[in-house]
N, C-alpha and C positions, 0 to 999 in steps of 0.2 A: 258651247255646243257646236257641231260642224253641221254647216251650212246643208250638208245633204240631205238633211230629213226638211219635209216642209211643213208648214205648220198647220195643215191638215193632219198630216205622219204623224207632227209630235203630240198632235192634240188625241189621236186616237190611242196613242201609245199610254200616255199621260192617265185617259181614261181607263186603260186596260188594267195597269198598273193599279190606280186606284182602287178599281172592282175585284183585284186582288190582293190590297192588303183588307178590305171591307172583310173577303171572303176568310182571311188567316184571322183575322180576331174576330170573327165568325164560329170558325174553329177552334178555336181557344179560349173559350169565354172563362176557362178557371183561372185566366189573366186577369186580375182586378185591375181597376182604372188607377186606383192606387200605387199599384206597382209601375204602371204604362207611367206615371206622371213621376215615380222618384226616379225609376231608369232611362226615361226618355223627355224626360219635360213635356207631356201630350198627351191627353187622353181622348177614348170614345166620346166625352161630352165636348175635349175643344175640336175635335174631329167636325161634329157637329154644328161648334158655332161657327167655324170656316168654311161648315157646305152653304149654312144659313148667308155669310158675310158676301160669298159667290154670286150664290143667287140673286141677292139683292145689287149686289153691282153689276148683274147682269139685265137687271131689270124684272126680275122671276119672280112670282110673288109665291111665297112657300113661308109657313109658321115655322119657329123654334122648336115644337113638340115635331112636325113632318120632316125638319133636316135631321135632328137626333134620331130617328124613326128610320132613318133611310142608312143612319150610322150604322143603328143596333137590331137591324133588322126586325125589328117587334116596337110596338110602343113601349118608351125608354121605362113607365112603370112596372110594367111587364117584366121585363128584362130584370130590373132590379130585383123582384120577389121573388124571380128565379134562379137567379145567378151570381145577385151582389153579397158576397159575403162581410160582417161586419170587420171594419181596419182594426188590427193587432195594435197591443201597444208600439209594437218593432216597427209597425208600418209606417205611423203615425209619427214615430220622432225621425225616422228617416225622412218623411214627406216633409216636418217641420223644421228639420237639417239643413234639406236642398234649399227650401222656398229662404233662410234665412242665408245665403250662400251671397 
């Protein structure tokens, strides 16, 4: 990375960025987590445990249920009654494909 940004710069850029990919799968919720993990290796919930993993190495004290919550904008229960639909066969063996890769 070039030296010109400081690391104030990168850190607010870094956060911005962040607060908009939050906001695109926000927007997207008919994106299952299923699919985010066969095409990307990553979902809303590890999204989550690397806000949770942050915090804690920052010294931040924040529960598991409140960094998922800050993924999914709603308590992740929520979210799922709403929005998770059940995995396809198709989904399933592609997701069982990759993880056996």
């Amino acid at each position: 990375m070039s030296n010109k940004l400081s690391q104030e710069a990168q850190d607010q850029l870094d956060a911005a960025t962040f607060r908009r990919l939050l906001k695109h799968l926000d927007d997207n919720k008919d994106v299952q987590n299923i699919d985010l993990m066969i095409l990307a290796n990553f979902c809303r919930n590890c999204l989550g445990k690397w806000y949770k993993t942050a915090a804690d190495e920052l010294g931040t004290e924040i529960s598991d249920e409140e960094a998922r919550e800050r993924i999914y904008g709603m308590p992740y229960s929520e979210w799922k009654e709403k929005h998770q639909q059940p995995a396809t066969p198709e989904q399933l063996y592609a997701f069982e494909s990759r993880k056996n890769k």
